[in-house]
N, C-alpha and C positions, 0 to 999 in steps of 0.2 A: 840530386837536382830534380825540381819536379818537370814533368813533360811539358812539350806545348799547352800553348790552352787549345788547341780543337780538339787536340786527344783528350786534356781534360773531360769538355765539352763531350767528346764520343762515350768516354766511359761514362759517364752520366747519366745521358742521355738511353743509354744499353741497359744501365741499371735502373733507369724508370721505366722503360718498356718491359723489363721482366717484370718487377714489381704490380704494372700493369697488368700484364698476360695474366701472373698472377692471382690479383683480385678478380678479375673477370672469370675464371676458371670456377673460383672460388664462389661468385655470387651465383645466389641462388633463381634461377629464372625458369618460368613457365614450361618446364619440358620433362623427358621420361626420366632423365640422372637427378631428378630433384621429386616430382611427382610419376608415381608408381607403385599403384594399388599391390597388397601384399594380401592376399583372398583367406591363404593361410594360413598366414598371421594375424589378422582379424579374427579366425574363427576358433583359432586356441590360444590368444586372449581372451575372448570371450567364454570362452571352456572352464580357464583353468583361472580368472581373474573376476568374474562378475559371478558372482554369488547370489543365489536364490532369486534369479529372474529370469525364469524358463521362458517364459512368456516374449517377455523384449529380448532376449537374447536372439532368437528363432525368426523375429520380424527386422531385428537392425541386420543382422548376416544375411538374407535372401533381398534384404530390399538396396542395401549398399551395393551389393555384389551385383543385382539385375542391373541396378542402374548405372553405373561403372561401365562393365559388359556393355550395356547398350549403343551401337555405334550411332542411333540417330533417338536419345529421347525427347518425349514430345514439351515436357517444361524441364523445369530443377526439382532436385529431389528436396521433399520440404517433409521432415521428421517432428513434430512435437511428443515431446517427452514428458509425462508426468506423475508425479508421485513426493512421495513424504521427503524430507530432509533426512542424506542419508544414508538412501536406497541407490543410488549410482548413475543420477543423472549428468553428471560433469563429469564423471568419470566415464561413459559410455560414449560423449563426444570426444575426450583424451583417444579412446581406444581407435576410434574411428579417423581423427586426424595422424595419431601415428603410423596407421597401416596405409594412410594414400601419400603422407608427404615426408620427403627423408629427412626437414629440419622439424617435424611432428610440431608441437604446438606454437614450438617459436617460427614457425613457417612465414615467411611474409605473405600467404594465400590462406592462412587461418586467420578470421575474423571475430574477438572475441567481444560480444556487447551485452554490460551490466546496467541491467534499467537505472536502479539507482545510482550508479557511479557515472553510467552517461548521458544518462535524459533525466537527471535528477527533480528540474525547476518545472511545473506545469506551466507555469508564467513565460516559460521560453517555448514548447511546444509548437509554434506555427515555425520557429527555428528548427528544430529540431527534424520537422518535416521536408524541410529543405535538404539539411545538411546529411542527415542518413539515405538518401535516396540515392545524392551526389557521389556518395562515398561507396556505395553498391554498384553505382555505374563506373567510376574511375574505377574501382577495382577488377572489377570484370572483366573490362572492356583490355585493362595489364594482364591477367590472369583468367581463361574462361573455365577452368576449373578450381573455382574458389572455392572454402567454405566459411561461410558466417554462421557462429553461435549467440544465440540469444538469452543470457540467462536472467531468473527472476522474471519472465513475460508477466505474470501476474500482478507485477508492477507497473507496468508499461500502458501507455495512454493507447486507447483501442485506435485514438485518429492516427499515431504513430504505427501503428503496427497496419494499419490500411494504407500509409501512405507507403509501405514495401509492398504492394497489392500484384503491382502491372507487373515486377520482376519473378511472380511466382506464378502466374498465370500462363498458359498455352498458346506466348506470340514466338514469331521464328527468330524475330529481335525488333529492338525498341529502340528506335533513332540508331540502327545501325551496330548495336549491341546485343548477341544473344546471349540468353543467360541458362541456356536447355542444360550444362552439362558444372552448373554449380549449386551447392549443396544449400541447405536452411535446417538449422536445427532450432528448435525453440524447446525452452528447460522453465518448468513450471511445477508450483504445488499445486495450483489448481485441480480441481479430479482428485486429491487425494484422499479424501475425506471417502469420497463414492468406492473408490478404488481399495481401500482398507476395510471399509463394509462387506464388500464382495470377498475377501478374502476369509473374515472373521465368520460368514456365513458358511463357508466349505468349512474349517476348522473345526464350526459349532455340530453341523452336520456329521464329520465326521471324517467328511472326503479329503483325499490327498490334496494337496496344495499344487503337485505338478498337476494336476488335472483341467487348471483354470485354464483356457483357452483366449484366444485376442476376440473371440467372438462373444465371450462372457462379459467384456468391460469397453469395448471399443465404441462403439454405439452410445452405450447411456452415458460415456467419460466425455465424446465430443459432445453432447446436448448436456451437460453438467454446467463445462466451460464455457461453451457458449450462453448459456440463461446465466450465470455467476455474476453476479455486477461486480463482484472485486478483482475478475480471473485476469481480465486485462484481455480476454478474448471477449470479452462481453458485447454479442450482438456486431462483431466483427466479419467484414466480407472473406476475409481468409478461410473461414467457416464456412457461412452463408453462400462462396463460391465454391465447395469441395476441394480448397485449393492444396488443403493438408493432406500428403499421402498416406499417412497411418498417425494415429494418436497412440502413441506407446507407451502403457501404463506399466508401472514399477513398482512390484508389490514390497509391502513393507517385509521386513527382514526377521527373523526367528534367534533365538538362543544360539544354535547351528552356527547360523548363518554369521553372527560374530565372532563367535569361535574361531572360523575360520580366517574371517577379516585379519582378529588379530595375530594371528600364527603366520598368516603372508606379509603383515607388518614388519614382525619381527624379524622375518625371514629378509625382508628388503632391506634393512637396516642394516642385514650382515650379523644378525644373531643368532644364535640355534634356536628355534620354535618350541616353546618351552610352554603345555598345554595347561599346566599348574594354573604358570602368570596369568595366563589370557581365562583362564575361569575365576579366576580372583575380581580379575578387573571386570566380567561381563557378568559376575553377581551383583556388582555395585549400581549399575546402571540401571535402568526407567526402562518398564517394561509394560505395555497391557495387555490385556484388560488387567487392573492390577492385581488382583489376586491371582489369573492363573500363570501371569508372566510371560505371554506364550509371544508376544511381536515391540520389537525394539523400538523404542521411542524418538532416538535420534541416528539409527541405522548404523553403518559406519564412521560417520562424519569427524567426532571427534576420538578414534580410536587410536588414532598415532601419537597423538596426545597423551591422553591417558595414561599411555600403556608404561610411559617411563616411569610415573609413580608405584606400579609392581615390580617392577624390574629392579 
């Protein structure tokens, strides 16, 4: 015999409030069980996972971690990244978002934006100024520790990249909004050209490669980008305001340095790191200057790839 119907109704009713409680438990919202910096964990990924980039390594770890640490900073922390395809620009903001947020890139507070996948049409552009500005205030204003990635900026319309101007500048908030304690990465080749010169000069020289310093490329890599008319910074106030906290160059990659790319591929895959394969496969590849072989053409990019045809 089934029950009354209230009791129906009660069990129900009990069962969509847990169901409830549940979900709620479950979504992920603005606070320390979801966002919480892992200082440790950022800095042995970055040890033991980013490969031949002493340089950026040393500036995204002191500069994440300050600004994190700081209980009252005075804007957003605003990162541009740049260097060849390859070298670990996407992969260094991965690194960065999975040590602050526990759903790491599928985070609903990770921002990812592809010039050409999402401000494709120049023709839309005065749109596009609207709707990206919009979409940095609604989110912010949900989450004030957000981060937005920018990839491809060398793509991107400079009026675009100025109409994010006010949210990276030094206000305490803007219509009631601050945006002091969310991130800005921008992912660019631009500079890489300069950036790979500087390199292939220590090499030719003589000098160790760890020895390049951020004070060796930082300087001439922002006035590169900025005078570049293709760079998509070109003559941009993001610049012309110092509103970039570090331009973080990424040096192209060596023999070495895929070597081991691909031995932690293989590794991730769940297969014993077999040094044979992975020298098979980083023979085959695009190397310059080309006679002496000495710096990778396309970095690690399509290594995971590859690598199945040794295997």
């Amino acid at each position: 015999m089934l029950p009354p119907v209230p009791v129906v109704i009660g069990v129900f009713a009990g069962v969509a409030a847990l169901v409830n409680w549940s979900f709620n438990w479950n979504k992920e919202v603005c606070d320390k069980k979801w966002i919480n910096f892992n200082e440790e964990g950022l800095k042995k990924d970055i040890q033991t996972k980013l490969f031949g980039q002493h340089v950026a390594a040393q500036v995204i770890l002191k500069a994440v971690t300050g600004f994190i640490k700081s209980k009252n900073p005075k804007k957003p922390l605003v990162l541009s990244l740049h260097g060849s395809t390859g070298t670990g620009k996407n992969f260094v903001s991965q690194l960065i978002a999975e040590n602050i947020y526990k759903n790491k890139m599928r985070s609903n507070f990770v921002h990812l934006f592809t010039a050409t996948a999402h401000f494709p049409h120049k023709a839309h552009i005065d749109t596009y100024k609207i709707q990206l500005p919009e979409w940095i205030r609604g989110n912010v204003s949900i989450c004030p520790r957000s981060l937005f990635i920018f990839d491809e900026m060398d793509k991107m319309h400079p009026e675009l990249i100025d109409s994010i101007k006010p949210y990276l500048d030094f206000y305490d908030n803007l219509n009631g909004v601050s945006y002091r304690q969310a991130i800005f990465i921008f992912l660019s080749n631009a500079g890489s050209t300069m950036i790979n010169e500087v390199v292939m000069k220590f090499w030719r020289d003589g000098r160790e490669r760890e020895k390049i310093q951020l004070k060796d490329l930082e300087t001439e890599l922002s006035q590169s980008v900025f005078n570049y008319k293709t760079s998509g910074f070109w003559h941009t106030s993001l610049i012309d305001k110092k509103l970039v906290d570090f331009f973080v160059p990424l040096l192209p990659l060596d023999y070495k340095h895929v070597i081991q790319c691909g031995l932690t591929e293989m590794a991730r895959e769940g297969r014993v790191p077999d040094k044979n394969v992975v020298k098979k496969m980083a023979d085959d590849l695009i190397f310059f200057p080309k006679e002496e072989r000495v710096f990778s053409d396309q970095g690690c990019k399509h290594i995971a790839n590859k690598l199945y045809f040794y295997i």
